[in-house]
BARO-954120 format. One record per residue: x, y, z of N, C-alpha, C in turn. Coordinates in nm, 2 decimals. Layout:
! BARO-954120
    n_c1    n_c2    n_c3   ca_c1   ca_c2   ca_c3    c_c1    c_c2    c_c3
       X       Y       Z       X       Y       Z       X       Y       Z
...
//
This chain:
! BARO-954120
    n_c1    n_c2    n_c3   ca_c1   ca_c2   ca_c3    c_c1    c_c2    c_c3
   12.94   28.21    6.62   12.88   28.29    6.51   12.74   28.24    6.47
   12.72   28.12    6.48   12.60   28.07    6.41   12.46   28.10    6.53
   12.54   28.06    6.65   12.38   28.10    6.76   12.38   28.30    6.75
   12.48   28.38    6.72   12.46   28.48    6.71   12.34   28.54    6.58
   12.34   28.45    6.49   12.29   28.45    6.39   12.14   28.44    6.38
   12.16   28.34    6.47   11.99   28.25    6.49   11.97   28.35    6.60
   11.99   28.40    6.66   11.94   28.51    6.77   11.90   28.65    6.71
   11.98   28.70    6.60   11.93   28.78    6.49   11.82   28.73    6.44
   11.84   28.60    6.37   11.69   28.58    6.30   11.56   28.61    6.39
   11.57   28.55    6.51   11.46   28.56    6.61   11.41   28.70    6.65
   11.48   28.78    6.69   11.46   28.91    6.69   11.40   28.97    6.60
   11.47   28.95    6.45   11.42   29.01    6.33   11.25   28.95    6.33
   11.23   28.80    6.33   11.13   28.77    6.35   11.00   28.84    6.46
   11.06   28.86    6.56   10.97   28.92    6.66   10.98   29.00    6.63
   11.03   29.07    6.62   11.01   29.24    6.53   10.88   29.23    6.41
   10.92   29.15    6.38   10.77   29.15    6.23   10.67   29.09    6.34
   10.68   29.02    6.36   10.53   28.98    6.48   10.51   29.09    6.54
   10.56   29.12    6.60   10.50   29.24    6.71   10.45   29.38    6.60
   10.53   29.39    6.52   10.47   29.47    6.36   10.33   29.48    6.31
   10.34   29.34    6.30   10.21   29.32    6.24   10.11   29.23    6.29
   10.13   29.25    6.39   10.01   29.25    6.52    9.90   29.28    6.50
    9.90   29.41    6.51    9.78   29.52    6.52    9.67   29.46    6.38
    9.77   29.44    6.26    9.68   29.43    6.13    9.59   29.33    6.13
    9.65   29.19    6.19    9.64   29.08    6.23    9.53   29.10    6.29
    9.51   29.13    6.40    9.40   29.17    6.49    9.32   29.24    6.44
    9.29   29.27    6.34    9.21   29.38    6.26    9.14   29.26    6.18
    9.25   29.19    6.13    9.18   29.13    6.02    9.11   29.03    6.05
    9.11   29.04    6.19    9.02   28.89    6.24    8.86   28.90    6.27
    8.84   29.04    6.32    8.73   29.09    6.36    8.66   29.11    6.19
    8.50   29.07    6.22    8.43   29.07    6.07    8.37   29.22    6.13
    8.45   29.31    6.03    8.36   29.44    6.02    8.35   29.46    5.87
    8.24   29.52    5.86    8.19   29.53    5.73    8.29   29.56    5.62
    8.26   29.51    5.49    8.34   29.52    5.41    8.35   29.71    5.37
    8.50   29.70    5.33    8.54   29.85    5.26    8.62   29.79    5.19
    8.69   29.94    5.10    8.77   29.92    4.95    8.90   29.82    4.96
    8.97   29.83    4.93    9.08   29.73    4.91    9.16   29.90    4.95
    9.15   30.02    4.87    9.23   30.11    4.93    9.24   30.16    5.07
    9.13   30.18    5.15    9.10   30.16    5.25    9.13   30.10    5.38
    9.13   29.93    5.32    9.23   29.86    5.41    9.37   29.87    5.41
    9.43   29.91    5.29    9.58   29.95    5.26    9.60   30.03    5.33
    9.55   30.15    5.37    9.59   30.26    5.40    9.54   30.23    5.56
    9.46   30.18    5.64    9.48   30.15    5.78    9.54   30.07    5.79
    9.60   29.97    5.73    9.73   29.88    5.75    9.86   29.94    5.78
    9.87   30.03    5.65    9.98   30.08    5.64   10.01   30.18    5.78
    9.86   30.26    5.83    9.87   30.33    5.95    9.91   30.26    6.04
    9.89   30.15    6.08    9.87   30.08    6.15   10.01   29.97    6.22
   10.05   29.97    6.07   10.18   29.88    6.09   10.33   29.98    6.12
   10.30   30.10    6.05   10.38   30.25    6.08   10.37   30.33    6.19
   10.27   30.30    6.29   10.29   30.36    6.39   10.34   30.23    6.49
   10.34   30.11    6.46   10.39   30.02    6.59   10.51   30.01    6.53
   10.56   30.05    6.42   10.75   30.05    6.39   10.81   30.15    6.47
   10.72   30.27    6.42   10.76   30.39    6.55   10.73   30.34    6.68
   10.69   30.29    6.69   10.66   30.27    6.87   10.76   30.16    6.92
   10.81   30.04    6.86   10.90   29.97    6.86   11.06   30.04    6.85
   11.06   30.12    6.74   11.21   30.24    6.72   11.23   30.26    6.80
   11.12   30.38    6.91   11.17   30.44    7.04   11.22   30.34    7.12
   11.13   30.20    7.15   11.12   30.09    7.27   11.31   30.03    7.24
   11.34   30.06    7.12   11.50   29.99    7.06   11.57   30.10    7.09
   11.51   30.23    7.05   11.64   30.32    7.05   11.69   30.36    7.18
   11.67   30.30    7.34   11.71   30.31    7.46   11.81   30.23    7.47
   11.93   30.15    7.39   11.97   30.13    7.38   12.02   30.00    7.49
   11.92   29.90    7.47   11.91   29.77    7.58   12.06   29.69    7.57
   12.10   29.65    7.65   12.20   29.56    7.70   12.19   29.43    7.59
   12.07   29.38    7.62   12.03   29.25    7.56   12.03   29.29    7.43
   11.96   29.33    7.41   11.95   29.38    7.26   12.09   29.42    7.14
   12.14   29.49    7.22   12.28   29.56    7.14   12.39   29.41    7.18
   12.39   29.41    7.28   12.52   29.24    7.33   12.44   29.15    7.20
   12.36   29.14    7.18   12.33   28.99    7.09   12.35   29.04    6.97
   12.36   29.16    6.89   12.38   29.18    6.75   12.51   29.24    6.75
   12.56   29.32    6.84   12.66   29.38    6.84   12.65   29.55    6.83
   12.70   29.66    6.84   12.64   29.77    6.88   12.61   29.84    6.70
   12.72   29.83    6.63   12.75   29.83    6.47   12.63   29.82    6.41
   12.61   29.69    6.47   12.46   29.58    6.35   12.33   29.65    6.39
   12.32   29.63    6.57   12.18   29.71    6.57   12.17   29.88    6.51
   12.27   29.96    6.55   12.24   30.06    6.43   12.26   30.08    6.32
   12.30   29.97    6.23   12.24   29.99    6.09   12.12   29.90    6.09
   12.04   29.77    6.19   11.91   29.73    6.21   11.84   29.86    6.21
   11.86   29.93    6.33   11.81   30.06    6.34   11.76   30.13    6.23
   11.83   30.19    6.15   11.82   30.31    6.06   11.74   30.22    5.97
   11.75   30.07    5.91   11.68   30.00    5.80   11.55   30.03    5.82
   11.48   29.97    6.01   11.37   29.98    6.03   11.27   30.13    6.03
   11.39   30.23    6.05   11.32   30.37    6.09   11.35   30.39    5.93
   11.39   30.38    5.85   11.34   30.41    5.71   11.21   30.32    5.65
   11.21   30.19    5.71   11.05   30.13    5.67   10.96   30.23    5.71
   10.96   30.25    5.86   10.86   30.29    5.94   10.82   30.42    5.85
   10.90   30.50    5.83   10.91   30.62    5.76   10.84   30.61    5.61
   10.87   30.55    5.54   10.79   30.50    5.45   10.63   30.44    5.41
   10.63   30.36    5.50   10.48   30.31    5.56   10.42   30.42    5.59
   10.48   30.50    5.70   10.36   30.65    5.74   10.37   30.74    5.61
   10.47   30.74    5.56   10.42   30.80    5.43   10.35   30.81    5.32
   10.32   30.68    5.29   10.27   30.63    5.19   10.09   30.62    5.23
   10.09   30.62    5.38    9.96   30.60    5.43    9.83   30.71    5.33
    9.90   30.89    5.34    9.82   30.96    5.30    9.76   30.88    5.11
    9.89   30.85    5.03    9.85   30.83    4.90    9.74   30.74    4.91
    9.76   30.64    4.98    9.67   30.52    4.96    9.49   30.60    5.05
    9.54   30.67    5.13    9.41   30.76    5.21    9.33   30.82    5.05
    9.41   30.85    5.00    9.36   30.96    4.88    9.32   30.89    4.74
    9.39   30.79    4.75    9.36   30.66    4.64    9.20   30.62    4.66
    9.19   30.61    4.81    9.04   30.54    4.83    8.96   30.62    4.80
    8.95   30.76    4.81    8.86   30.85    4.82    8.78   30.88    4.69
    8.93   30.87    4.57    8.88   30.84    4.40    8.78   30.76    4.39
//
Protein backbone atom coordinates (compact mmCIF):
# COMPACT_ATOMS: atom_id res chain seq x y z
CA UNK A 1 0.00 0.00 0.00
CA UNK A 2 2.60 2.48 0.92
CA UNK A 3 4.75 2.25 -2.59
CA UNK A 4 1.23 2.51 -4.20
CA UNK A 5 0.89 5.65 -2.43
CA UNK A 6 4.30 7.19 -3.19
CA UNK A 7 3.59 6.34 -6.91
CA UNK A 8 0.36 8.47 -6.52
CA UNK A 9 2.13 11.16 -4.98
CA UNK A 10 4.68 11.17 -8.02
CA UNK A 11 2.22 11.17 -10.59
CA UNK A 12 0.10 13.77 -8.86
CA UNK A 13 3.38 15.64 -8.75
CA UNK A 14 4.26 15.29 -12.41
CA UNK A 15 0.97 16.25 -13.21
CA UNK A 16 1.52 19.75 -11.56
CA UNK A 17 5.02 19.91 -13.25
CA UNK A 18 4.04 19.20 -16.53
CA UNK A 19 0.94 21.88 -15.60
CA UNK A 20 2.71 24.42 -14.90
CA UNK A 21 5.39 24.34 -17.20
CA UNK A 22 4.26 26.54 -19.74
CA UNK A 23 3.80 29.47 -16.91
CA UNK A 24 7.14 28.69 -15.67
CA UNK A 25 8.61 29.16 -18.99
CA UNK A 26 6.83 32.42 -19.38
CA UNK A 27 7.94 33.67 -16.36
CA UNK A 28 11.47 33.26 -17.10
CA UNK A 29 11.73 35.22 -20.33
CA UNK A 30 11.97 39.27 -19.32
CA UNK A 31 9.15 40.68 -21.48
CA UNK A 32 8.01 43.85 -20.70
CA UNK A 33 6.15 44.50 -17.83
CA UNK A 34 1.97 44.25 -17.84
CA UNK A 35 -0.88 44.36 -15.27
CA UNK A 36 -0.96 41.82 -12.65
CA UNK A 37 -4.56 41.07 -14.37
CA UNK A 38 -3.06 40.31 -17.45
CA UNK A 39 -0.60 37.88 -16.25
CA UNK A 40 -3.47 36.12 -14.35
CA UNK A 41 -5.44 35.66 -17.13
CA UNK A 42 -2.50 34.20 -19.56
CA UNK A 43 -1.60 31.97 -16.75
CA UNK A 44 -4.75 30.92 -16.21
CA UNK A 45 -4.96 30.27 -20.26
CA UNK A 46 -2.09 28.74 -20.18
CA UNK A 47 -2.18 26.32 -17.32
CA UNK A 48 -6.01 25.33 -18.66
CA UNK A 49 -5.20 24.45 -21.87
CA UNK A 50 -2.11 22.00 -20.73
CA UNK A 51 -4.86 20.29 -18.08
CA UNK A 52 -6.87 19.76 -21.23
CA UNK A 53 -4.17 18.60 -23.15
CA UNK A 54 -2.96 16.22 -20.31
CA UNK A 55 -6.99 14.93 -19.70
CA UNK A 56 -7.09 13.74 -23.36
CA UNK A 57 -3.17 12.31 -23.00
CA UNK A 58 -4.89 10.31 -19.48
CA UNK A 59 -8.24 9.74 -20.77
CA UNK A 60 -6.76 6.77 -23.31
CA UNK A 61 -6.81 4.85 -20.59
CA UNK A 62 -2.84 3.73 -20.10
CA UNK A 63 -2.02 0.37 -18.53
CA UNK A 64 0.59 2.06 -16.38
CA UNK A 65 -1.33 4.65 -15.44
CA UNK A 66 -4.73 3.02 -14.34
CA UNK A 67 -2.49 -0.54 -12.80
CA UNK A 68 -0.65 2.09 -10.41
CA UNK A 69 -3.74 3.88 -8.95
CA UNK A 70 -6.23 1.47 -9.68
CA UNK A 71 -9.09 1.91 -12.30
CA UNK A 72 -11.68 3.52 -9.39
CA UNK A 73 -8.92 6.19 -8.24
CA UNK A 74 -7.82 7.28 -11.67
CA UNK A 75 -11.41 8.16 -12.51
CA UNK A 76 -12.31 10.06 -9.67
CA UNK A 77 -8.27 11.57 -10.35
CA UNK A 78 -9.87 12.11 -13.55
CA UNK A 79 -13.04 14.10 -13.08
CA UNK A 80 -11.06 16.29 -10.00
CA UNK A 81 -8.54 17.33 -12.75
CA UNK A 82 -11.14 17.98 -15.64
CA UNK A 83 -13.14 20.02 -13.17
CA UNK A 84 -9.83 22.23 -12.40
CA UNK A 85 -9.10 22.39 -16.00
CA UNK A 86 -12.71 23.56 -16.52
CA UNK A 87 -12.43 26.14 -14.13
CA UNK A 88 -9.07 27.67 -14.99
CA UNK A 89 -10.54 28.07 -18.79
CA UNK A 90 -13.31 29.66 -17.23
CA UNK A 91 -12.29 32.03 -15.12
CA UNK A 92 -9.66 33.07 -17.89
CA UNK A 93 -12.33 35.42 -19.67
CA UNK A 94 -13.10 37.32 -16.00
CA UNK A 95 -9.66 37.97 -15.23
CA UNK A 96 -9.32 38.89 -19.45
CA UNK A 97 -12.10 41.58 -18.62
CA UNK A 98 -10.67 42.48 -15.13
CA UNK A 99 -7.55 43.82 -17.00
CA UNK A 100 -9.26 45.73 -19.50
CA UNK A 101 -11.00 47.99 -16.46
Amino acid sequence: MPFQYLQAVVLLGSYLAVTLAPVLIAGVYHLPPRSFWNDLSSGLAMAGFTMLLVEFFLSGRFRAFSATLGIDLAMQMHQLLARTATCSAADTPGAVYAAGR
